[in-house]
C-alpha positions as a Markdown table, in Angstrom:
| # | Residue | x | y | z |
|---|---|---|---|---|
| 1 | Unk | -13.8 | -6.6 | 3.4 |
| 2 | Unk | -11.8 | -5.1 | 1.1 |
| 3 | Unk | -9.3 | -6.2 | -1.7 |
| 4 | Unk | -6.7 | -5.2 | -4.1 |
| 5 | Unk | -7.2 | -6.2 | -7.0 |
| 6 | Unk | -4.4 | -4.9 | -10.3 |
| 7 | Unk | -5.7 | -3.6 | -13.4 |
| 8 | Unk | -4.4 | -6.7 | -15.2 |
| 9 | Unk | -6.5 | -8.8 | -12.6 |
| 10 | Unk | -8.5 | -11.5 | -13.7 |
| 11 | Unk | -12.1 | -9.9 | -14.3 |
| 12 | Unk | -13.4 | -13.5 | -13.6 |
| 13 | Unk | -11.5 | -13.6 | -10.1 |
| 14 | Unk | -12.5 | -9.9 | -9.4 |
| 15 | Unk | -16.2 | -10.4 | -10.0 |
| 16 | Unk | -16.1 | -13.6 | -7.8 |
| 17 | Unk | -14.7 | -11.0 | -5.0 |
| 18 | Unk | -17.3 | -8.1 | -5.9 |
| 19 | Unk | -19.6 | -11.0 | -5.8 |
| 20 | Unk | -18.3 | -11.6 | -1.9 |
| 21 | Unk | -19.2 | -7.9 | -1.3 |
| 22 | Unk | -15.5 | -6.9 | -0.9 |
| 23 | Unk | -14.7 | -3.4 | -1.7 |
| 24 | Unk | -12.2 | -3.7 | -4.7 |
| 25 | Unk | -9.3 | -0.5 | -4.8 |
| 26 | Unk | -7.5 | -1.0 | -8.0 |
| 27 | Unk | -3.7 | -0.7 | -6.9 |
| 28 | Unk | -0.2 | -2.6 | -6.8 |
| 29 | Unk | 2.3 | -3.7 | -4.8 |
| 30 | Unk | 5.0 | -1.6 | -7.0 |
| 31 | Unk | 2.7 | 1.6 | -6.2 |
| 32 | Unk | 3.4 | 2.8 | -2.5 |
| 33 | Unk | 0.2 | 5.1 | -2.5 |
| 34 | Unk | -2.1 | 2.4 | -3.7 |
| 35 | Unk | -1.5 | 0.4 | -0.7 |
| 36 | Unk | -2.1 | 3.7 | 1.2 |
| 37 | Unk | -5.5 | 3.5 | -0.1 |
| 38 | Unk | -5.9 | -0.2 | 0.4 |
| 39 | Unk | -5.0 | 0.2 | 3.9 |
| 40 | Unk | -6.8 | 3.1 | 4.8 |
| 41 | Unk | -9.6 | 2.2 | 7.8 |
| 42 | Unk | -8.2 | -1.2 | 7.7 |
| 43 | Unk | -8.4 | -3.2 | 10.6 |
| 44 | Unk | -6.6 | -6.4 | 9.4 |
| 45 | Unk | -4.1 | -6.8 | 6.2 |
| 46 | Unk | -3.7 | -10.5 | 4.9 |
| 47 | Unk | -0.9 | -10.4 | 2.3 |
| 48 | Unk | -1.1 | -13.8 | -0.4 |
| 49 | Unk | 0.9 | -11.9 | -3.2 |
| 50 | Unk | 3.9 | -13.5 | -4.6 |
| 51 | Unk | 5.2 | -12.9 | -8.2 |
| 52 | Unk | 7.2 | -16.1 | -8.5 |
| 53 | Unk | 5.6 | -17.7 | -11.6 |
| 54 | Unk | 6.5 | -13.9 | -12.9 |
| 55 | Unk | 10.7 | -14.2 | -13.7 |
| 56 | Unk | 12.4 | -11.0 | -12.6 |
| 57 | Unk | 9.8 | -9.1 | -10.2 |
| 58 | Unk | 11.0 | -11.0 | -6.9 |
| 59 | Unk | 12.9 | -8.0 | -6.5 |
| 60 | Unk | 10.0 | -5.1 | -7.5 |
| 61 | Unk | 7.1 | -7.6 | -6.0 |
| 62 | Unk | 8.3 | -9.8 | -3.2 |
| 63 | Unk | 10.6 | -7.8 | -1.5 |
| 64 | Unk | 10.1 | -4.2 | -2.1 |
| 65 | Unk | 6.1 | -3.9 | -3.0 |
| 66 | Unk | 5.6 | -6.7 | 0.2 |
| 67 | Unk | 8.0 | -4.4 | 2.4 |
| 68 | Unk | 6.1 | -1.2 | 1.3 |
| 69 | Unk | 2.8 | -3.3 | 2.3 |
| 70 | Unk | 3.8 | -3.7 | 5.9 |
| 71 | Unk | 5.3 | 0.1 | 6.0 |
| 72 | Unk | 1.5 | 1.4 | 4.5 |
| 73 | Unk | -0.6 | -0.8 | 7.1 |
| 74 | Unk | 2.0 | 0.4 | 9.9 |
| 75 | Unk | 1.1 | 4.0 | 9.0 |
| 76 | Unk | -2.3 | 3.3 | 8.5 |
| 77 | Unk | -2.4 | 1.8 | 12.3 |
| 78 | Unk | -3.7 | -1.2 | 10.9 |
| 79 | Unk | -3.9 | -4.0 | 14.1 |
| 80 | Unk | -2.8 | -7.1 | 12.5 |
| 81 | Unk | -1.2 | -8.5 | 9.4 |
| 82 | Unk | -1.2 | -11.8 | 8.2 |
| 83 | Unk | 1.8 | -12.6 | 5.9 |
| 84 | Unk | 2.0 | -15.9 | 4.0 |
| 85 | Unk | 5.6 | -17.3 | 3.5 |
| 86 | Unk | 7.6 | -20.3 | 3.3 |
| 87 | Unk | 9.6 | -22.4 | 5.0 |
| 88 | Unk | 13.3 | -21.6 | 5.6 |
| 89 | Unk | 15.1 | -23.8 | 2.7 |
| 90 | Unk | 18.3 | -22.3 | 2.9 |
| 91 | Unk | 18.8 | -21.5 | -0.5 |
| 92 | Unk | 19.8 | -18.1 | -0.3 |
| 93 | Unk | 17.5 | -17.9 | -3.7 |
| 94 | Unk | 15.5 | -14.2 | -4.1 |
| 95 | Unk | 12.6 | -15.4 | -3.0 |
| 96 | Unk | 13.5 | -16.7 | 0.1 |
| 97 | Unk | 15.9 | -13.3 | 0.7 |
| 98 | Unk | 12.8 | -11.2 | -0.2 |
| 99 | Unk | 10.8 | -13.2 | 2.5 |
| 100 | Unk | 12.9 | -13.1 | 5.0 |
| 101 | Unk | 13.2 | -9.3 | 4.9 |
| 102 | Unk | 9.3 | -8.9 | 4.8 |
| 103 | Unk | 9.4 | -10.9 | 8.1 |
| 104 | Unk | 12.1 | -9.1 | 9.7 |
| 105 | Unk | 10.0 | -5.8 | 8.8 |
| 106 | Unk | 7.1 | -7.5 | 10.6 |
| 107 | Unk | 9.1 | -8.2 | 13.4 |
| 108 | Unk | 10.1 | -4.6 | 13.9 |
| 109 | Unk | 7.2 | -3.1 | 13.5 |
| 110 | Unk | 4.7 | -2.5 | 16.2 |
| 111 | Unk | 2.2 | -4.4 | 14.3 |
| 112 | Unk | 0.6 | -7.7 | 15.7 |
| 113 | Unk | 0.8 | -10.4 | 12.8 |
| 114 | Unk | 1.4 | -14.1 | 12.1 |
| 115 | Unk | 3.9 | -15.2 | 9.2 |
| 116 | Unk | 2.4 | -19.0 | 8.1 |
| 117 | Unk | 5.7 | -20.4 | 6.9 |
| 118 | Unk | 4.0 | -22.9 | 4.4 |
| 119 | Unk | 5.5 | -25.3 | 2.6 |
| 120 | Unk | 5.4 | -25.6 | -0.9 |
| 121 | Unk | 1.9 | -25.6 | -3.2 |
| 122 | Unk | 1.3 | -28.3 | -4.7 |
| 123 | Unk | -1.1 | -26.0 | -6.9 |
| 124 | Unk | 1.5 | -24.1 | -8.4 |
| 125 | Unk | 4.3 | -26.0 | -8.2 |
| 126 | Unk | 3.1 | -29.3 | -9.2 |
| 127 | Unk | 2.0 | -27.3 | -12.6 |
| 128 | Unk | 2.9 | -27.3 | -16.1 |
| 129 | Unk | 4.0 | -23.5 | -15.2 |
| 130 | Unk | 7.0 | -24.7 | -13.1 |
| 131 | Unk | 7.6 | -27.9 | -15.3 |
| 132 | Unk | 5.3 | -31.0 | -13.9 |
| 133 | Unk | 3.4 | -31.6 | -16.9 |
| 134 | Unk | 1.7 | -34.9 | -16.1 |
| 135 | Unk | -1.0 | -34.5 | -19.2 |
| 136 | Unk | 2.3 | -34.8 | -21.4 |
| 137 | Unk | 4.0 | -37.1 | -19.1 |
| 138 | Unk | 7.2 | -34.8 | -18.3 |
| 139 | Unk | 8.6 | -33.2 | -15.6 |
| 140 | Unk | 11.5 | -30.9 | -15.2 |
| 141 | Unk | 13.7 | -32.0 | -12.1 |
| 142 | Unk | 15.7 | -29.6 | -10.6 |
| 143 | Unk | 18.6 | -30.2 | -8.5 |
| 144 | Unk | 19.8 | -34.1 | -7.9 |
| 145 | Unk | 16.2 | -34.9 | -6.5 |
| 146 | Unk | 17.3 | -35.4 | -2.9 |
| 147 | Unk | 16.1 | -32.8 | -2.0 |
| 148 | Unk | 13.3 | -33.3 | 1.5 |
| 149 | Unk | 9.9 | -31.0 | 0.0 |
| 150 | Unk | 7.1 | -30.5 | 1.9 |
| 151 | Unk | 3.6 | -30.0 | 0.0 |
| 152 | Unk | 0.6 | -28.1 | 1.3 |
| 153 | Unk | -2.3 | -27.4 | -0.5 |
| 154 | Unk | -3.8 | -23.8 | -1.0 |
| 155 | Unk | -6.8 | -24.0 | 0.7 |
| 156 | Unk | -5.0 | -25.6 | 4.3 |
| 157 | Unk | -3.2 | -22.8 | 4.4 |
| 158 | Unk | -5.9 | -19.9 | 3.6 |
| 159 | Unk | -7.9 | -21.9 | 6.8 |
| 160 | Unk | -4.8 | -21.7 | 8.8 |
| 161 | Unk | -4.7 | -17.9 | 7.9 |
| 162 | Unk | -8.2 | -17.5 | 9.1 |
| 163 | Unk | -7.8 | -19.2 | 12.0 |
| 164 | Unk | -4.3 | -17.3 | 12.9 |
| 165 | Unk | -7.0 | -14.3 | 13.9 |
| 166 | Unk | -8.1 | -16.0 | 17.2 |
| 167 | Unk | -4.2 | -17.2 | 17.9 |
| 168 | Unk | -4.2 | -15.3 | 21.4 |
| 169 | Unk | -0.5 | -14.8 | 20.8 |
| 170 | Unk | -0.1 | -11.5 | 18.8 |
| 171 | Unk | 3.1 | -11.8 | 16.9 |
| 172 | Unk | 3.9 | -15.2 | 16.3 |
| 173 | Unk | 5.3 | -17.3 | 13.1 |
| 174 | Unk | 3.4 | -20.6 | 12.2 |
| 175 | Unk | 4.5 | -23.6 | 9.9 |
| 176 | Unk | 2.1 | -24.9 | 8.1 |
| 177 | Unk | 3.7 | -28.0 | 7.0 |
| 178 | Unk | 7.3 | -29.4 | 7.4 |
| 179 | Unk | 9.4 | -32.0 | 5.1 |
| 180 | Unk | 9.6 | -35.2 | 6.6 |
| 181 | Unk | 12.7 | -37.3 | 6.6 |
């Protein structure tokens, strides 16, 4: 197993993977040769990164680093790739343009790979980070609240990644979790 872990990386986070026995390369999604390292000899890619807490590297992250991601493990003649998304909103926000385009990369590619179209985390998004600060007792509502969300949490969707590996269909998109109305 093998990760990539930045240089700004939680030490705690990468001595819990070390700790796993994965084989850390220090790299970036921004920096195209680092995920020529990363993918070097690699069988399978999962990709988790998303810099959406991180305001203005949708763009550099998301789109571009995740697109240069699927373009090194292409090259690389890496066999599968497992791509965690999210569920078509219809927003036309940078996030969900930036997703899109990573799945539409996928798509061409000759790469076998599930996209898990999940809905949203509860872990991040129920957080003071995006606003829900229930310690405080406040909570930022965006929108007029009509809005139909769908919650998942983290680790459903890391099984459902794992699990994608013995889907006998080898390019496929999953959801995860769908609003309910």
């Amino acid at each position: 197993m093998r990760a990539l872990v930045r240089k700004s990386s939680d030490p705690a986070r990468v001595e819990a993977l070390r700790e796993l026995g994965a084989e850390l390369v220090t790299g970036d999604l921004r920096d195209r040769s680092s995920l020529d390292r990363a993918c070097a000899g690699a069988g399978i890619v999962f990709s988790t990164a998303t810099s959406i807490i991180r305001e203005g590297e949708i763009s550099a992250v998301d789109e571009a680093g995740q697109l240069n991601l699927v373009d090194a493990a292409r090259e690389a003649g890496v066999e599968r790739f497992v791509y965690i998304s999210f569920e078509e909103l219809g927003t036309g926000a940078p996030l969900e343009h930036a997703k899109r385009a990573v799945e539409e990369r996928l798509r061409a590619s000759d790469i076998s790979y599930t996209i898990l179209r999940a809905g949203l985390f509860h872990e991040t998004w129920l957080s003071a980070a995006t606003g829900f600060d229930a310690a405080n007792g406040t909570v930022n509502m965006y929108g007029s609240g009509e809005a139909e969300l769908s919650w998942i949490a983290l680790a459903d969707v890391a099984t459902a990644a794992v699990n994608s590996l013995d889907c006998r269909r080898p390019r496929t998109t999953l959801f995860t979790s769908q609003a309910s109305g």
